[in-house]
N, C-alpha and C positions, 0 to 999 in steps of 0.2 A: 504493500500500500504506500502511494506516493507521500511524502508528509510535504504541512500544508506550509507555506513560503511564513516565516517569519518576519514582521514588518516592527520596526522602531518606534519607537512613542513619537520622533518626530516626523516618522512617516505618517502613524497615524492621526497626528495630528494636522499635517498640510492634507491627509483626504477631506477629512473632515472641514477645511475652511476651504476647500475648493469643487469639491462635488456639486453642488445648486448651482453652481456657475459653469464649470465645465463636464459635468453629465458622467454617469456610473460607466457606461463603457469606454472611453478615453479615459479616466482613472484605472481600469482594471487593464487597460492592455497596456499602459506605463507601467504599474507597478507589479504586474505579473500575476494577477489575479482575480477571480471567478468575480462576475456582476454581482452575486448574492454576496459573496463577501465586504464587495466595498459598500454593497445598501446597509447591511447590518454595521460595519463603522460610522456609515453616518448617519443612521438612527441609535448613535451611540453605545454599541458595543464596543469595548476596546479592542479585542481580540481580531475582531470580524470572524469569529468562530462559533461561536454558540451566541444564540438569542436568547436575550432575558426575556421571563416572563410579561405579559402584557394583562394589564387592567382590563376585565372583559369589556364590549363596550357596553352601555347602555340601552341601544335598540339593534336588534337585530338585520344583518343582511347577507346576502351572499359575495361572500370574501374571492367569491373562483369566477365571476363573470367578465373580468378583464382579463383572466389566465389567458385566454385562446383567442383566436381571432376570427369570429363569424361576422354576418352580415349586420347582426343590431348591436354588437360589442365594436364593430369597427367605427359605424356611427357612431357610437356614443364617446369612443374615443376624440375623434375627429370636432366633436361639437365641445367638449371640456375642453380641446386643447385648445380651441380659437375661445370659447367663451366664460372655462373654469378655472380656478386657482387654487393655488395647495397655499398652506401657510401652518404653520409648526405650535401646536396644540401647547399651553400654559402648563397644565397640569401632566401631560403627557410627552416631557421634551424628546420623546424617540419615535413618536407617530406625529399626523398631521392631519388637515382636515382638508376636507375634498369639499370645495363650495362653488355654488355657481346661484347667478340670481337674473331675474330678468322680471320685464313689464308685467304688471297685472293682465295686460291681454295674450300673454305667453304663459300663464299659470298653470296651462292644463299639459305644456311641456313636460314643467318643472315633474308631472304626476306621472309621463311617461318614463322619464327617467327614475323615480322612485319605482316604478313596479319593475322598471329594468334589472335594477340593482336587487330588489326586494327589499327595501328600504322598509321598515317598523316605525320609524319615527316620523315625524311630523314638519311640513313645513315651515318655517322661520321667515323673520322679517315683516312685512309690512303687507297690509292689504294692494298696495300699490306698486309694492316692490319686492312679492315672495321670492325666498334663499331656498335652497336644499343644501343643507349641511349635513358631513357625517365623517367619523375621523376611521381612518383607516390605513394602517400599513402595508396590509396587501396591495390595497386598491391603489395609493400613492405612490409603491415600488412599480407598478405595473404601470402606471401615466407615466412614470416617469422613463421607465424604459421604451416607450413609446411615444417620447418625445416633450410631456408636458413636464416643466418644471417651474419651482417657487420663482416669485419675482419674475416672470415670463415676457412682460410687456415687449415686444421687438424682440425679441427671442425664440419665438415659436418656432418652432422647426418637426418635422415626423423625422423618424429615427428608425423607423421599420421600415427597413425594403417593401415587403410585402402590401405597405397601405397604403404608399407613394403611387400607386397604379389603381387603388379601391377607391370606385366612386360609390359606395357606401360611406368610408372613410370621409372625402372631399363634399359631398352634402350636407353631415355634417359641420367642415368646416365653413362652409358657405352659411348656412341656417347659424351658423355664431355669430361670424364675423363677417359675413357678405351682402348684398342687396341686390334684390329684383325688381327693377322699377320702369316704367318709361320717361324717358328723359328728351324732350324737344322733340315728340312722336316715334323718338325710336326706343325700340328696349335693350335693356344694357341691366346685365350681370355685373357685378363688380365685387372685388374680395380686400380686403385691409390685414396686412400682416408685416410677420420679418421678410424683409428679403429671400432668404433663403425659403420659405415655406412658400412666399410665392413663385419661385421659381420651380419649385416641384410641382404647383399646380399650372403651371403655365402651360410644364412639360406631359402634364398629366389630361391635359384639355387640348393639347396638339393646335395653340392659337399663336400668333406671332405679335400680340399686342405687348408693346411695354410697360416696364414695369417704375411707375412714377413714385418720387419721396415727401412725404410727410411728416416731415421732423423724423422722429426716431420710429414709425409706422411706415410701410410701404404701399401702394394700392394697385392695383390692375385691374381697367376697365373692360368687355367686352361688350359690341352692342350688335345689335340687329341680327340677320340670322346668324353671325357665330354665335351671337350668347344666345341664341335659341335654340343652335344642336347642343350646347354646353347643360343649357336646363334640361334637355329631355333625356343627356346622356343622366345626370345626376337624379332627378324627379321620374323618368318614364319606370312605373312598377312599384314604386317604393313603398317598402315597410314603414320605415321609421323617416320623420322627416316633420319640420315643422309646421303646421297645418297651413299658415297659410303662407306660407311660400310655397310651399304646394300647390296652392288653390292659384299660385301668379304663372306657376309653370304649365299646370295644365292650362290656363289662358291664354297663355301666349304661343304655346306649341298647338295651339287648333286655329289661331288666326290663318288666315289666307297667305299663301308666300308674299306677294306683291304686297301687302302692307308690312311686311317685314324690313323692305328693302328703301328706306329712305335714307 
């Protein structure tokens, strides 16, 4: 049996003040060691060997729904990463909470994703502005190996081969952070992110429009019939998807070609 690579207190101390920033797998291929290892030093095990016990939580979910990558785990991937944040729990400084909030007319999202997870608990926040909160270390190691991380703002990036080509994945991202609108009679997709995530979705929507800066945000517009093959490639069938952007794609993918093209 191989024995496992022994690491310094002052290795494991520079994992630890550099992981959120530079991500579990570039730490583990520098220092020569397994993803699970470096998750567990920076949810504070010194060793990255054995895991301390954890405070059960409170409300019940299912800890294994981001393990795999299906059609409604990739969505919901793809939608936390453009619209959710992790942030490092008080009482729990080796877990973190998984939060995401959006408009009162987005509420009944919030409740898809509750029964995705299987969520027990209860929505938070305001009549105006329902949260779904819930802390969780599985669920945090798994965004995070899949690209979401604390302090994300211009950061965003996918990190899995695999969902850089899933427009289950990219609907998601869109339904976060994108728009489906008409703008001066034509209709136009448009998505806001880092750099680099939009250039995977650029490549992933096979479009040739550029990709313009806003401040430390990115944006990439699409209009008229590309961003109407781009909606029906994203919306045509879908499971999971925010209602009514949904409701803008099937609109606009049944217009007549010739009002498309202005």
């Amino acid at each position: 049996m191989a024995k496992a690579t022994i690491l310094s207190t002052q290795q494991i101390n520079n994992i630890q003040s550099r992981w959120e920033a530079e991500g579990v797998c570039a730490l583990a291929k520098e220092f020569h060691v397994s993803t699970e290892r470096i998750k567990l030093i920076a949810f504070g095990d010194k060793s990255g060997l054995v895991s301390k016990r954890r405070r059960a939580p409170k409300y019940k979910f299912d800890e294994g729904c981001f393990s795999i990558i299906t059609d409604s785990s990739a969505y919901w991937i793809g939608f936390l990463l453009a619209d959710g944040c992790l942030t490092r729990t008080k009482t729990q400084p080796r877990s973190f909470m998984v939060n995401v909030g959006l408009h009162q007319k987005d509420r009944n999202h919030l409740e898809k994703l509750r029964r995705f997870i299987n969520y027990e608990g209860p929505l938070l926040g305001t009549q105006e502005s329902p949260q779904l909160v819930w802390c969780s270390v599985e669920h945090a190691a798994a965004l995070m190996w899949y690209g979401l991380s604390p302090r994300k703002s211009g950061k965003e990036d996918v990190t899995e081969p695999s969902l850089a080509d899933n427009r289950h994945f990219w609907r998601g991202v869109v339904d976060g952070d994108g728009s489906l609108c008409f703008e001066s009679g034509r209709f136009r997709l448009s998505l806001c992110g880092s750099q680099e995530l939009l250039s995977k979705f650029k490549t992933f929507a096979n479009v040739n429009y550029s990709i313009s800066s806003m401040g430390s945000i990115w944006q990439i517009c699409l209009y008229s019939s590309e961003a109407v093959r781009v909606a029906a490639l994203l919306y045509d069938d879908s499971k999971d998807h925010l209602d009514r952007k949904k409701a803008i794609a099937q609109e606009v993918t049944a217009l007549p070609r010739k009002k498309l093209l202005h």
